[in-house]
C-alpha positions as CSV (number, residue, x, y, z in Angstrom):
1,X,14.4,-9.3,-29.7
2,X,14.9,-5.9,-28.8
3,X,15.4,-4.4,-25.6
4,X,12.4,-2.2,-25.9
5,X,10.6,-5.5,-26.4
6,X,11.8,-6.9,-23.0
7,X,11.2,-3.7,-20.9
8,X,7.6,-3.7,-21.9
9,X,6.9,-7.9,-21.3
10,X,8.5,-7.1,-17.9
11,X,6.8,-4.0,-17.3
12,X,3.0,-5.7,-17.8
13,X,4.0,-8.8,-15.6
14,X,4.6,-6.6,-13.4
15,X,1.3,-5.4,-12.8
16,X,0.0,-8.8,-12.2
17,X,2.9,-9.4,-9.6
18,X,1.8,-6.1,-7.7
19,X,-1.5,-6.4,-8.2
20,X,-1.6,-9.5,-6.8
21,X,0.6,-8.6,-3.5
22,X,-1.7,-5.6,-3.0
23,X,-5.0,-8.1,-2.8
24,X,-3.1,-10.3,-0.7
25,X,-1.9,-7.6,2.0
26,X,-5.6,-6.5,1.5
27,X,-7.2,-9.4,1.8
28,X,-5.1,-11.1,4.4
29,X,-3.3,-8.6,6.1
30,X,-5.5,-6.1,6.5
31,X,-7.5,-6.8,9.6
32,X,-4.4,-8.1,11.6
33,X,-3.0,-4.8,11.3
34,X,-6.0,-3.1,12.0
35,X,-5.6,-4.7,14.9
36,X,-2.7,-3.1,16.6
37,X,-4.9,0.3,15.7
38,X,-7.5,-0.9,17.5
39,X,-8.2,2.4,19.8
40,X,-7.4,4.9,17.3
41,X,-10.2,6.8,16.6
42,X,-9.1,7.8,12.9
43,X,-8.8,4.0,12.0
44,X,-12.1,3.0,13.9
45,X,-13.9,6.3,11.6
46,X,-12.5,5.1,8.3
47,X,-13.4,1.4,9.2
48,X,-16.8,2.4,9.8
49,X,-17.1,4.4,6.7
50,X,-15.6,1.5,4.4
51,X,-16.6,-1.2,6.5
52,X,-18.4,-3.4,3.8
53,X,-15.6,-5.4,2.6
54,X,-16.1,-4.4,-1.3
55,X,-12.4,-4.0,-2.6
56,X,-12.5,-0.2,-2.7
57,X,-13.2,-0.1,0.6
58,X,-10.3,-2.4,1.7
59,X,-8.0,-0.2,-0.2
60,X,-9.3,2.7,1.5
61,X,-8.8,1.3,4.6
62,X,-5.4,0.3,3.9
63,X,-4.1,3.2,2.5
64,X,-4.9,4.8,5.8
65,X,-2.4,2.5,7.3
66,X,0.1,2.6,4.7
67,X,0.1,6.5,4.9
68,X,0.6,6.1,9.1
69,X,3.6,3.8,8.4
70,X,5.1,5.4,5.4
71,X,5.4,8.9,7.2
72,X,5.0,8.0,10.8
73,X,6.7,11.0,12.5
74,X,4.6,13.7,10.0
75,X,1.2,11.2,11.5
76,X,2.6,11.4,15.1
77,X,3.5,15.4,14.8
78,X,-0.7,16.2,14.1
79,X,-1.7,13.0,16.7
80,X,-3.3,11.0,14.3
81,X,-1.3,8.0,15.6
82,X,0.8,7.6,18.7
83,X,4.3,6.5,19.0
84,X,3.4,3.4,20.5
85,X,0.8,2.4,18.3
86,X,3.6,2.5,15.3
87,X,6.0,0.4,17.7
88,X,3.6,-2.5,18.3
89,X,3.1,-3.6,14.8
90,X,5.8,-6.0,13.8
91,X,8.4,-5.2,11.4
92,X,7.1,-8.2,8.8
93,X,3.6,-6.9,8.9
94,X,5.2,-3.8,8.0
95,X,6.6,-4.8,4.9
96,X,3.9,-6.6,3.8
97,X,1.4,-3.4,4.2
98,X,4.4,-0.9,2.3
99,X,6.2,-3.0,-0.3
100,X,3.4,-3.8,-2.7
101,X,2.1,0.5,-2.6
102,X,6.6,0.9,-2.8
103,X,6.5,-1.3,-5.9
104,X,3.5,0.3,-7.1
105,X,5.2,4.0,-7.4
106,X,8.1,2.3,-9.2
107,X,5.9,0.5,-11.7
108,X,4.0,4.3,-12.2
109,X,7.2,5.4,-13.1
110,X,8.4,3.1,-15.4
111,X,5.4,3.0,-17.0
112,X,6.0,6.8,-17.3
113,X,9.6,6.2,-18.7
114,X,7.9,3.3,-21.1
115,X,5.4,6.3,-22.6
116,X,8.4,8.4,-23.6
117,X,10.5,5.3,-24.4
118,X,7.1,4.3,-26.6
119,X,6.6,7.9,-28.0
120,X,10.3,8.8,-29.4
């Protein structure tokens, strides 16, 4: 079996294993970390506007989130989001709102590397 084989069996599991920690963290995460944002009028907007619980608009929603936690001091520098708004969610709620998006970029680039790979 060659190696090119192996990268590309690995490569489509792993869009089953990201999708399916992205509609867990949507779908069971989602509203508890909503929670801590619970005054924040951006969040409270964006909720409104995708508030009918299709599965776009859960990733919409949580994509605001996941851009206030990936770059929290660039959010806090134009006042989207306070300091201690950031502070109050716990650090495993954290992870579990980042990881599955962090995994997601990695997976876009392999998949990149496994179009040249594929290509040559």
């Amino acid at each position: 079996m060659s190696f090119f084989l192996v990268y590309s069996i690995v490569l489509m599991a792993g869009v089953f294993v990201i999708w399916g920690l992205m509609l867990f963290a949507e779908y069971r995460k989602l509203d508890e970390l909503e929670s801590y944002f619970s005054e924040n009028e951006k969040v409270r907007r964006n909720k409104r506007f995708w508030g009918r619980n299709q599965p776009i608009d859960k990733f919409n929603r949580m994509s605001l989130l996941v851009g206030f936690l990936s770059m929290p001091k660039t959010h806090v520098k134009v006042g989207l989001v306070t300091e201690a708004e950031l502070a109050s969610v716990p650090l495993a709620l954290k992870r579990w709102a980042l990881w599955p998006y962090r995994l997601a970029v990695i997976w876009f680039f392999a998949s990149v590397i496994w179009s040249i790979w594929h290509n040559w």
